[in-house]
VEXLO-797018 format. One line per 2 residues: number of its first residue (from 1); for each residue x, y, z of N, C-alpha, C. Coordinates in steps of 0.2 Angstrom, whole numbers, plus 2048, in hexadecimal, padded with zeros to 3 digits. Layout:
// VEXLO-797018
NUM> X,Y,Z,X,Y,Z,X,Y,Z; ... .
***
This chain:
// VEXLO-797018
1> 331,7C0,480,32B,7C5,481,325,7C2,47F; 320,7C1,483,318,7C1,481,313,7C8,47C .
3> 317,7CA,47E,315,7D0,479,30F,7D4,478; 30B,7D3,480,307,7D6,482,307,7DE,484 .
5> 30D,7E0,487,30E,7E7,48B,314,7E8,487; 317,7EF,487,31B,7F2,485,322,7EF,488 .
7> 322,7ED,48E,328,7EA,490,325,7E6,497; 32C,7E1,497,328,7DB,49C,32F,7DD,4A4 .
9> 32E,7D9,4A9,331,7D6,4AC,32E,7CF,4AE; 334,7CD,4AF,334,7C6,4B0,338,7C3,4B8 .
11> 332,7C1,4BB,335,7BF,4C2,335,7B8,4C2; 33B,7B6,4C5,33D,7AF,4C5,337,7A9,4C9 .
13> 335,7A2,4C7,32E,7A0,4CB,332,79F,4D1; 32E,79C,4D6,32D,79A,4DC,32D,79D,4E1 .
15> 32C,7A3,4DF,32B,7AA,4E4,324,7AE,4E2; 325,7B3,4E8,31F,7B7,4E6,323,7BE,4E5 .
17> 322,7C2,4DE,324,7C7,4DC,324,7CC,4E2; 32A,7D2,4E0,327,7D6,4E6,327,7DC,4E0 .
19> 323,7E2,4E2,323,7E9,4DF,322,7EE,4E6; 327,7F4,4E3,329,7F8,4E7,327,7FF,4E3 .
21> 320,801,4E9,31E,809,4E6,321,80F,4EA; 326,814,4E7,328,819,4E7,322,81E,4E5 .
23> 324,824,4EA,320,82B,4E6,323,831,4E7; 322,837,4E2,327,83E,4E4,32A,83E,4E6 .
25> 332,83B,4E5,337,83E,4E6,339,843,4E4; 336,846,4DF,334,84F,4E0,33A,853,4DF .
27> 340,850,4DD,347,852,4DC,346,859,4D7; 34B,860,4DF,34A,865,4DF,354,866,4DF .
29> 354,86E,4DB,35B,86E,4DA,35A,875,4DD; 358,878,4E2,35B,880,4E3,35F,884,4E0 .
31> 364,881,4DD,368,886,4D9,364,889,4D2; 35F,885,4D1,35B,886,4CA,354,889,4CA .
33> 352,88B,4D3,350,890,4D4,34C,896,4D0; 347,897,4CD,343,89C,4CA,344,8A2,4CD .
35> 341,8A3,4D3,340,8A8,4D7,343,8A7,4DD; 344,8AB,4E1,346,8AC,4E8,342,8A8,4ED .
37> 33C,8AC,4EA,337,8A9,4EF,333,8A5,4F1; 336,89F,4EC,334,89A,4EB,335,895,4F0 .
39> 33B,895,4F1,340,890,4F8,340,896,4FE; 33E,893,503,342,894,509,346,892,50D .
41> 34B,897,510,353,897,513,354,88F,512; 351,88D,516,353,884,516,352,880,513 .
43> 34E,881,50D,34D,880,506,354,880,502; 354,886,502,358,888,4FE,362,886,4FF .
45> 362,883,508,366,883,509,368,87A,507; 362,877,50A,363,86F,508,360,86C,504 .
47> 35F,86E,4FF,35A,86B,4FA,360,86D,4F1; 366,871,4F4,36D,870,4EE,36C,869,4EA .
49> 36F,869,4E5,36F,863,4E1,374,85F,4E3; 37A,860,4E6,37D,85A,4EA,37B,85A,4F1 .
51> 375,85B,4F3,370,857,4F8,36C,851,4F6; 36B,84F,4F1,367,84B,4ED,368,844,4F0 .
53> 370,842,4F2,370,83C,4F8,36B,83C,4FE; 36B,842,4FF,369,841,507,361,842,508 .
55> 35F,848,503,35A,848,503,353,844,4FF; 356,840,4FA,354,83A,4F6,357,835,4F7 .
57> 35E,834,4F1,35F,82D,4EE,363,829,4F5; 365,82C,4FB,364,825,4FF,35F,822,501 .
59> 35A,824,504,351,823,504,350,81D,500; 350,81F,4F8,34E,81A,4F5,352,816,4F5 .
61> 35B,815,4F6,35F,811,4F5,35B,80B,4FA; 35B,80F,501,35A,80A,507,354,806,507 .
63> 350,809,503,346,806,502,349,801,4FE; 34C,800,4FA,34C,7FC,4F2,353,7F8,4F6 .
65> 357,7F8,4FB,359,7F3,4FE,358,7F0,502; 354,7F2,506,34E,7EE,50B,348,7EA,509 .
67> 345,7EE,501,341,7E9,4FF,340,7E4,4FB; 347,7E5,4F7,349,7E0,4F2,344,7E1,4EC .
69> 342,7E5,4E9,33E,7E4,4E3,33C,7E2,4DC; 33A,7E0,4DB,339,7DB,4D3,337,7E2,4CE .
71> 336,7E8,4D0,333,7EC,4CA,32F,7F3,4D0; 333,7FA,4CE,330,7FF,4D3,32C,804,4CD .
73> 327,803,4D1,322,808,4CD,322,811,4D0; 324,816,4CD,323,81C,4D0,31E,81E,4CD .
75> 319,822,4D1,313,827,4D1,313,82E,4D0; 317,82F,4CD,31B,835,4CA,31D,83B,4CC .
77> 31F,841,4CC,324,845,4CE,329,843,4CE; 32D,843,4CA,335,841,4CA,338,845,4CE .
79> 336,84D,4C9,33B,854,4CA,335,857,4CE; 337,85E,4CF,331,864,4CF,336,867,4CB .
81> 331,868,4C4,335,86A,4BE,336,872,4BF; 332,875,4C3,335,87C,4C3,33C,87E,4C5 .
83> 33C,877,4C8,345,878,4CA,34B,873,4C8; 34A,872,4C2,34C,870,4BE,34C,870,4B6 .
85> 34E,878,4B5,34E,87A,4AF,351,877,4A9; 358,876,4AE,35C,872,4A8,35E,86B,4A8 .
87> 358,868,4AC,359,860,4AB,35D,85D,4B1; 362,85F,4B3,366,85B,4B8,363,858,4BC .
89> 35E,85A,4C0,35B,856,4C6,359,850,4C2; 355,84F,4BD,353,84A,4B9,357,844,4BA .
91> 35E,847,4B3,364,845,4B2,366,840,4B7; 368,843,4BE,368,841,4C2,364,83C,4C5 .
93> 35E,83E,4C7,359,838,4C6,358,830,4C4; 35A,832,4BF,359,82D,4B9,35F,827,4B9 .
95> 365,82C,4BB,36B,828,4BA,36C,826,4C3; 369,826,4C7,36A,824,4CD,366,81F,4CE .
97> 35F,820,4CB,35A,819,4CA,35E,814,4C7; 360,815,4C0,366,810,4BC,36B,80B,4C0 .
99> 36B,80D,4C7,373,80C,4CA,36E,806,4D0; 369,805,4CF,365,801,4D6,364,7F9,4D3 .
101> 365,7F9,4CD,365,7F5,4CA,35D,7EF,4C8; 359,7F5,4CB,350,7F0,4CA,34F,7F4,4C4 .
103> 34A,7F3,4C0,347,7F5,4BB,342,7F9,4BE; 341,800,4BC,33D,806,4BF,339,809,4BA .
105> 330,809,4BB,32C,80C,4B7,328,811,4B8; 32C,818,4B6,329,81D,4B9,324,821,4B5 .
107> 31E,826,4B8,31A,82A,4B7,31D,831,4B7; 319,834,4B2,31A,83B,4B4,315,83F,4BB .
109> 315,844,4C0,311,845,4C1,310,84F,4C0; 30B,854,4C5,30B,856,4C4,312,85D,4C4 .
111> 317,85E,4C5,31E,863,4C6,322,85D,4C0; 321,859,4BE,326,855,4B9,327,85B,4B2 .
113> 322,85E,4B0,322,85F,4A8,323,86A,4A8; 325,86C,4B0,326,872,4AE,32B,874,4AE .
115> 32F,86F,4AE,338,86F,4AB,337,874,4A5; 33B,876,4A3,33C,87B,49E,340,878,497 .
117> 342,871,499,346,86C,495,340,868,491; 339,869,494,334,869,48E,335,85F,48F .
119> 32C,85D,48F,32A,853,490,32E,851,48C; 32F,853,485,335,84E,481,33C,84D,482 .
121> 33D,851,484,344,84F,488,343,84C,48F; 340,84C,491,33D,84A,499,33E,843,497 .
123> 33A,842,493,337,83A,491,33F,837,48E; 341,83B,489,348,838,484,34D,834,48B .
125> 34D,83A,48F,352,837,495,34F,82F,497; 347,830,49A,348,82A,49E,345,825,498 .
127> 344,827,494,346,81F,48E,34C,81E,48C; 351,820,48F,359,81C,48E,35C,81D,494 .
129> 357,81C,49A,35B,81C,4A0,35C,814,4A1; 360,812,4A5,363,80B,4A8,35D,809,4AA .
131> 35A,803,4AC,355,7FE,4AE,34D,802,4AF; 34E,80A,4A9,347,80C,4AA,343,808,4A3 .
133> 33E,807,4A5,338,804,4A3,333,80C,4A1; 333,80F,49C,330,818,49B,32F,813,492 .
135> 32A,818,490,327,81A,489,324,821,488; 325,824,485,322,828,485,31A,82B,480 .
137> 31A,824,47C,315,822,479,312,828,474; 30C,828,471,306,82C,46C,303,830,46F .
139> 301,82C,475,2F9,82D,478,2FA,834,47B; 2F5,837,47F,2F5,83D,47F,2F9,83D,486 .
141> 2FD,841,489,301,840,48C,307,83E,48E; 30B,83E,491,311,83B,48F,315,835,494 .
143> 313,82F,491,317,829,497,310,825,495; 30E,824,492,308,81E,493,30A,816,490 .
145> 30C,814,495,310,80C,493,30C,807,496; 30E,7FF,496,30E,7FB,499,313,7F8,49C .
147> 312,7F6,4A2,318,7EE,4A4,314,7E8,4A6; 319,7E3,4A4,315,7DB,4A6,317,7D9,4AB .
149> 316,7D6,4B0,319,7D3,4B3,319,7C9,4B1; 31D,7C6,4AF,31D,7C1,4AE,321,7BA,4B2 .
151> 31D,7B6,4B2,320,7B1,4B8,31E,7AC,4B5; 323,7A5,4B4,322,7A0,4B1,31E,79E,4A9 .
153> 321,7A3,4A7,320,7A4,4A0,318,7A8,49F; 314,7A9,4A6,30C,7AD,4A5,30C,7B3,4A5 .
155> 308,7B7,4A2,307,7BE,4A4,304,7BD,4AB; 305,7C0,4B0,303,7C1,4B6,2FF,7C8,4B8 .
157> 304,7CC,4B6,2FF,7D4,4B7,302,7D9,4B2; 2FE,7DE,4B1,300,7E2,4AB,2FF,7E8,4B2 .
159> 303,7EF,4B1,303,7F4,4B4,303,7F9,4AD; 2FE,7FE,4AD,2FD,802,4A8,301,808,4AC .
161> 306,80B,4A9,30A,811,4AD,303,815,4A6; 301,81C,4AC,2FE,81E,4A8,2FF,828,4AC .
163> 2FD,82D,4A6,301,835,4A7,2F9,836,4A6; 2F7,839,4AD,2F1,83B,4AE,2F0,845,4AB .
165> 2F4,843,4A9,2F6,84B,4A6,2F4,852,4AA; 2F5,850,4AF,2F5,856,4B5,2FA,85C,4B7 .
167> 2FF,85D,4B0,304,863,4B3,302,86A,4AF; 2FD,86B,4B5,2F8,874,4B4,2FF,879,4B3 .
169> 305,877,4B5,30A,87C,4B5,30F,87A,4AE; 30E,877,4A9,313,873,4A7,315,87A,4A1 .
171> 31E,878,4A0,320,87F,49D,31E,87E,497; 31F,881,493,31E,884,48D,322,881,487 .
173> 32B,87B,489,32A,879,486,325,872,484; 325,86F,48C,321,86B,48D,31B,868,487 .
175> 316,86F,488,311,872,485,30F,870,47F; 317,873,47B,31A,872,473,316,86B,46F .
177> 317,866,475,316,85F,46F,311,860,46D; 30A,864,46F,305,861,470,300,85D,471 .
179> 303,858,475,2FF,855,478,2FF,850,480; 301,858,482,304,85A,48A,2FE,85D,48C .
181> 2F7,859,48E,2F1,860,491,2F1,862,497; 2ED,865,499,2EE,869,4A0,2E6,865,4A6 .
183> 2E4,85F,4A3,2DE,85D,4A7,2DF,857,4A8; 2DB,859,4AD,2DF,851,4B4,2DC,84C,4B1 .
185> 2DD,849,4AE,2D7,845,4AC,2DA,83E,4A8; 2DA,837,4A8,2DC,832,4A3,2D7,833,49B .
187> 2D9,836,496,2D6,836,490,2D4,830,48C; 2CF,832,488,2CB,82A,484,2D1,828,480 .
189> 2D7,82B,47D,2D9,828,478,2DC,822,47F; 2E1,826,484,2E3,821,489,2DE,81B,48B .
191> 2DA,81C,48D,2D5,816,48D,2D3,80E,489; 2D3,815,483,2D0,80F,47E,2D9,809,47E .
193> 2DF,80D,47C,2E3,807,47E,2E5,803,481; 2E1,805,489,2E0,801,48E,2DD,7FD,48D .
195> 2D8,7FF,48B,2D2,7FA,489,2D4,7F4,484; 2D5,7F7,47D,2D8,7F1,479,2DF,7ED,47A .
197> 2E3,7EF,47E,2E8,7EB,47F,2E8,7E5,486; 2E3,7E8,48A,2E2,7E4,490,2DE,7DD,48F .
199> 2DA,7E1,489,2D5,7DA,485,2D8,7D6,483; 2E0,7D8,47E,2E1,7D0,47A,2E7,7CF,482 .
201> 2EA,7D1,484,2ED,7CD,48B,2E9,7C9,48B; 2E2,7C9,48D,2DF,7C6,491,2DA,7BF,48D .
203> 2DD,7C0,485,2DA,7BB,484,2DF,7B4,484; 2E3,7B9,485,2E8,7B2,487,2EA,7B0,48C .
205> 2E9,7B4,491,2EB,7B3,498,2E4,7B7,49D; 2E0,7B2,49C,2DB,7B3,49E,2DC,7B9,4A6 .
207> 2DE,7B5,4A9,2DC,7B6,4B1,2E4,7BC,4B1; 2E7,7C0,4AD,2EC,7C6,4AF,2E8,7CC,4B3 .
209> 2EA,7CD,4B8,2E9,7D4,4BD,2EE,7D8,4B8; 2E8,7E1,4B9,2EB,7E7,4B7,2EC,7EC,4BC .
211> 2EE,7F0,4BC,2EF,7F6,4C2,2F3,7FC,4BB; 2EF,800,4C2,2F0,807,4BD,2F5,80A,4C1 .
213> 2FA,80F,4BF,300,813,4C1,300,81C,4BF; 2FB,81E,4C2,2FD,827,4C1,2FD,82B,4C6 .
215> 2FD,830,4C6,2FF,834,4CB,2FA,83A,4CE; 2F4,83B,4CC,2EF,83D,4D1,2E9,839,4D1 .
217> 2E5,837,4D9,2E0,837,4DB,2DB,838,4D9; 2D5,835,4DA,2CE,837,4D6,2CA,838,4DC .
219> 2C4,835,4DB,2BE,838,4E0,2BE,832,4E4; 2BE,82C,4DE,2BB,825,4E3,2C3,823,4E8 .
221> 2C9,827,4E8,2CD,826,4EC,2CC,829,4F2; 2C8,82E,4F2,2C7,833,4FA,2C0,82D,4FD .
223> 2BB,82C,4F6,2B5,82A,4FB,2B7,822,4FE; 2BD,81E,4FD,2C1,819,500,2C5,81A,507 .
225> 2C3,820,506,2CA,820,50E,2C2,823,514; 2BF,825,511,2B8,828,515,2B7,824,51A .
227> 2B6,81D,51B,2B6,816,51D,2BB,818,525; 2BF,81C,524,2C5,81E,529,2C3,825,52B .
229> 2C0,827,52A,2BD,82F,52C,2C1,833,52A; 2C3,831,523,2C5,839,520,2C0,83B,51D .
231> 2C2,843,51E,2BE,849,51B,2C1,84C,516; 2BE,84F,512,2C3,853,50D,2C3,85B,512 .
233> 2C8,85E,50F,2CA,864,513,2C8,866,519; 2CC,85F,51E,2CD,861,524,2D4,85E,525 .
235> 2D6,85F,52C,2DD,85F,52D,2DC,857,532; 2DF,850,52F,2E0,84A,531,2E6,846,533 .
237> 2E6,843,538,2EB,83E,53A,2E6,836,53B; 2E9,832,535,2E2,82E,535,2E8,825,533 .
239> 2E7,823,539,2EE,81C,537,2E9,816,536; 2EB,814,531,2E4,810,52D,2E7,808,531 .
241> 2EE,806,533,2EF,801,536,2EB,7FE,53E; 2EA,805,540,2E8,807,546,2E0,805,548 .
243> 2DD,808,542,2D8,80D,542,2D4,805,545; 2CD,809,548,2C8,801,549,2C4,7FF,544 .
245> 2C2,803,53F,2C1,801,538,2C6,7FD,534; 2CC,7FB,538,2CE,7F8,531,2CE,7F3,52C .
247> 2CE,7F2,527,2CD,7EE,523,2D1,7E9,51F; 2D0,7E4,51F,2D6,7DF,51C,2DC,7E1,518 .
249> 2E2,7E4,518,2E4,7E5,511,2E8,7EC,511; 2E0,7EF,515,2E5,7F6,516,2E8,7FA,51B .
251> 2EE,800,519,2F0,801,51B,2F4,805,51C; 2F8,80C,51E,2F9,80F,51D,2F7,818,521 .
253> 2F9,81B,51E,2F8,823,522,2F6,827,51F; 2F1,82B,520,2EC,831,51C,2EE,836,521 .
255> 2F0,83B,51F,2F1,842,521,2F1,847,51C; 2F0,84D,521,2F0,855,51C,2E9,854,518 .
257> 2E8,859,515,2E2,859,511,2E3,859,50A; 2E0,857,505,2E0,854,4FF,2E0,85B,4FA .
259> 2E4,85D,4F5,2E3,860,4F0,2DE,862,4EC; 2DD,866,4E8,2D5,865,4E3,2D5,85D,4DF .
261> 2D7,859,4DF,2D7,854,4DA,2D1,850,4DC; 2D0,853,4E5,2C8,850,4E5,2C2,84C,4E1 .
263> 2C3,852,4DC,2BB,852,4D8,2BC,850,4D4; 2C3,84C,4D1,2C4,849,4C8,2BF,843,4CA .
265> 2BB,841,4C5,2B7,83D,4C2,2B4,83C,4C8; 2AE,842,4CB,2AB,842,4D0,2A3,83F,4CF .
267> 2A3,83D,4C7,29D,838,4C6,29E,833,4C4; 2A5,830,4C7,2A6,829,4C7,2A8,824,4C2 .
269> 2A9,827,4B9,2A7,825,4B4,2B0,821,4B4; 2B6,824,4B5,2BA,821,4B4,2BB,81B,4BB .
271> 2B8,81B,4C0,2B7,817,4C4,2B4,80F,4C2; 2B0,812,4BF,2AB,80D,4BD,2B0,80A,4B7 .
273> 2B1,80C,4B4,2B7,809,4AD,2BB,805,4AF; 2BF,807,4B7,2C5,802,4B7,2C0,7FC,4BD .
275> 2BB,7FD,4BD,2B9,7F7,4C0,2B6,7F4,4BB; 2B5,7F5,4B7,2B1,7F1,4AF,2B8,7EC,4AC .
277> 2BE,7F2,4AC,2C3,7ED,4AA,2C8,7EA,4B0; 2C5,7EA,4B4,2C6,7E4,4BB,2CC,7E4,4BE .
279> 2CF,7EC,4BB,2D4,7EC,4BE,2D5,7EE,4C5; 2DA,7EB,4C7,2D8,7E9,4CF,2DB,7EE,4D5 .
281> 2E1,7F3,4D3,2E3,7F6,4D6,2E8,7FE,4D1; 2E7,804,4D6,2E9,80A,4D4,2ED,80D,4D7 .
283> 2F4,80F,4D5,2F8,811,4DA,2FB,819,4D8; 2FA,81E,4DC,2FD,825,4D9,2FF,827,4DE .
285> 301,82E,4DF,308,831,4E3,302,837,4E6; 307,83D,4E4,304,845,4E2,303,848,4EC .
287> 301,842,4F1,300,847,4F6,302,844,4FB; 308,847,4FD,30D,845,501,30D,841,507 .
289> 306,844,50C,305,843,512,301,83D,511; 300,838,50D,2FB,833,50E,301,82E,50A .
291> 2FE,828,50C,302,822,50A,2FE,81C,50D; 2F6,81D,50D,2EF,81B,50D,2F0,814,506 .
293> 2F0,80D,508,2EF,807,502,2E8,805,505; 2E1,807,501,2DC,805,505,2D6,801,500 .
295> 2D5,7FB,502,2D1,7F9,4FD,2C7,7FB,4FC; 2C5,7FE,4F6,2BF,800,4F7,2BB,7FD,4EE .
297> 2B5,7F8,4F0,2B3,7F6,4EC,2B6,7F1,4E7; 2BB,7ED,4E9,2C0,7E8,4E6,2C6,7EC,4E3 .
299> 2C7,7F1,4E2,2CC,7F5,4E1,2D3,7F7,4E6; 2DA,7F8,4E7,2DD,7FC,4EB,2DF,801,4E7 .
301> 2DD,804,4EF,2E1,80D,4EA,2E4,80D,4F0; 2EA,80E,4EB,2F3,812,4F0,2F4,817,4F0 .
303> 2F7,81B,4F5,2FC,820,4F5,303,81C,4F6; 307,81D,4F2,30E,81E,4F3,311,81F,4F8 .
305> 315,81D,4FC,318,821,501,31E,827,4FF; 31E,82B,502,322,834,500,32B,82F,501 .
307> 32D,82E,4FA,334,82D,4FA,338,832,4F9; 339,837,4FB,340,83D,4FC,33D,840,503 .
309> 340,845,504,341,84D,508,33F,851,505; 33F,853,4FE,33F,856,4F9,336,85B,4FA .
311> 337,860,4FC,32F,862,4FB,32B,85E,503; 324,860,505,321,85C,509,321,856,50B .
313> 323,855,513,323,84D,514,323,84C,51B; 31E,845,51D,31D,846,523,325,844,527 .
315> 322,846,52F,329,846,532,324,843,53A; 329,83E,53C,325,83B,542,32B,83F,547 .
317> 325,841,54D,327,847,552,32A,841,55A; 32A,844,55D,32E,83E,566,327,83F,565 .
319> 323,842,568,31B,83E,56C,317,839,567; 31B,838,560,316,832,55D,313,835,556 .
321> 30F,83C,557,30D,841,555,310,841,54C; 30C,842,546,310,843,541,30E,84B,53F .
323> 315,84F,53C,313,854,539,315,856,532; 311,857,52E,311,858,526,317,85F,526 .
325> 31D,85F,522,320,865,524,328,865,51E; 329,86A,51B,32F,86C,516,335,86B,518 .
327> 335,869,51F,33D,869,522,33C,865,526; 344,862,52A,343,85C,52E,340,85F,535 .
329> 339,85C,535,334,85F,53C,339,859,541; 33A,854,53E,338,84D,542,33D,847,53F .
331> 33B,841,541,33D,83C,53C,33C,83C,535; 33D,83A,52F,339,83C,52B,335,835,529 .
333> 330,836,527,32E,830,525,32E,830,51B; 332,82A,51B,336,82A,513,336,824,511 .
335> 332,820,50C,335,81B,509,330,817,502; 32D,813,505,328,810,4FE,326,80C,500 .
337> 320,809,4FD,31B,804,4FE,31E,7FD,4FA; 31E,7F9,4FE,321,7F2,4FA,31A,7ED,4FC .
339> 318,7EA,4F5,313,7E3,4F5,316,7DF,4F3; 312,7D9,4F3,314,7D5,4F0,30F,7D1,4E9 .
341> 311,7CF,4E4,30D,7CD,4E1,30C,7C4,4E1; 307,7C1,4E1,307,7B8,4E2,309,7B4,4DC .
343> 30C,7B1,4DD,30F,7AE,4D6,309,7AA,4D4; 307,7A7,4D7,2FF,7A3,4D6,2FB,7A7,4D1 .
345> 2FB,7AE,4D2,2F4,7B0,4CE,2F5,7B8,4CE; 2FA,7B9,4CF,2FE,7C0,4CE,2F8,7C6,4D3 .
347> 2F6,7C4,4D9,2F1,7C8,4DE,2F8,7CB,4DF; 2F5,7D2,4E1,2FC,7D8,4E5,2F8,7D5,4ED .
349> 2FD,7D5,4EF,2FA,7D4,4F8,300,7D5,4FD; 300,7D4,504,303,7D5,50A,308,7DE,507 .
351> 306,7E3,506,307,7E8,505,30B,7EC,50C; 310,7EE,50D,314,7F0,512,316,7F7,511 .
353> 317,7FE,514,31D,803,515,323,802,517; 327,804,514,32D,804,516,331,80C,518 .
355> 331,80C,51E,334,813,51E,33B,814,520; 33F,816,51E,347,818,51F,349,817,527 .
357> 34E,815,528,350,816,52E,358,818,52F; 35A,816,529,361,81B,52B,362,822,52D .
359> 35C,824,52C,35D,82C,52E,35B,82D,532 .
***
């Protein structure tokens, strides 16, 4: 161990690392159920907890055998905690990631913490799950770690998994630790040990690339995709591979319209911070219909590709056409974003989707 980050992997040299971003698989158990009204008919018919193969874990089983992975970063939503009261979709979770055999570093995102089994148990589970990479740490929040990536004995890149603390629904036992808040926002105490632990990395490993891992969007993510003619709250079908704007690098699909997370740091001050500390790419989850990798002002900002069935996901129609939709409209499109990182100088680059086809 270098003993710069919380925990390392180590990819063998003479290659170029790969990482594989997953987002909300969103694992949902209908039997556990709140209200009635919560699921409809066909909800509630396939989204049982012995659907979890069909509607998740073979998805990911297929993505993470097609891409061979050195290390999967998820952008969070594990569960949708309201429908997991007593933990099992988690459990489940947990113990089926264990069984793929790569080392997997997850985030909490916003439905993670309204489980009723309360963030400390959340967290206990995936720190003594099989090949999870979780902390659940001080800071405010809960999951704020590091991973190394390390190649021929250098740090190469450091990944900050980081809990943007955005669960405005989180239960009560959640609540309890206190220091589980309700604002979308990365907090100074998080920062500051961004800050000082990236410094002494880097007094030894000068030239180490960082990337941050949470689960909601900011402002300078929307004004990066603008470049493609998104609008915020309008209805889009925008394929960035296509598009005649496109630009080196990126790549990927913007649909449906974006959530309020619009306006988080809409004067730029957290922006301007991860350019100061020169971190070069940000990868989060939260909105299904996009899976947009676009590069704006030396930084990438990713969306995740939607790994389940689980809740909303786009579905490709016979005329080409994609539709945002809770049930199977269409094909479905499911799976992850596979890069690559350069053994040379640890750059993430050639960046690809992989979307299911056995189904």
């Amino acid at each position: 161990m270098l003993g710069f980050t919380d925990f390392e992997v180590v990819v063998p040299s003479g290659r170029d690392a790969v990482i594989l971003h997953l987002t909300d698989p969103q694992m949902i158990d209908a039997g556990q159920c709140r209200s009635p009204e919560l699921l409809g008919a066909n909800q509630k018919i396939n989204w049982t907890a012995d659907k979890a193969e069909e509607q998740c874990f073979g998805y990911i089983r297929e993505t993470v055998e097609a891409t061979d992975p050195d290390l999967i970063i998820i952008s969070g939503d594990l569960v949708y905690g309201r429908f997991d009261d007593n933990g099992s979709a988690l459990k489940s979770f947990a113990e089926f990631m264990g069984t793929l055999g790569v080392p997997w570093a997850p985030v909490f995102g916003n439905h993670d913490n309204e489980s009723r089994m309360g963030v400390d148990w959340q967290c206990s589970v995936l720190e003594n799950a099989k090949n999870c990479l979780f902390k659940q740490g001080c800071l405010t929040g809960n999951g704020n770690y590091s991973v190394g990536i390390v190649q021929g004995g250098t740090l190469k890149r450091i990944f900050y998994m980081l809990d943007n603390n955005c669960c405005t629904d989180a239960s009560d036992e959640t609540r309890a630790n206190g220091h589980s808040p309700l604002t979308y926002r990365i907090m100074p105490d998080q920062m500051t040990w961004i800050e000082s632990t990236l410094k002494k990395a880097r007094e030894s490993y000068p030239e180490v690339k960082a990337s941050f891992v949470f689960h909601l969007a900011f402002h300078a993510v929307y004004v990066a995709m603008e470049r493609y003619g998104f609008k915020l709250k309008e209805e889009q079908e925008i394929r960035i591979d296509t598009h005649p704007d496109h630009g080196e690098g990126d790549f990927g699909y913007i649909g449906a319209t974006p959530g309020s997370t619009a306006n988080i740091d809409s004067d730029g001050a957290f922006f301007r911070k991860i350019k100061e500390l020169c971190v070069d790419s940000v990868f989060v989850g939260h909105e299904h219909a996009k899976s947009a990798s676009v590069v704006y002002e030396g930084v990438r900002f990713q969306y995740g590709q939607k790994s389940s069935t689980y809740d909303g996901y786009n579905n490709l129609l016979e005329d080409g056409s994609i539709v945002y939709a809770y049930y199977n409209a269409g094909k479905p499109l499911v799976g992850g974003t596979a890069m690559k990182m350069r053994e040379t100088d640890g750059v993430i680059f050639d960046g690809k989707i992989y979307l299911c086809q056995k189904r």
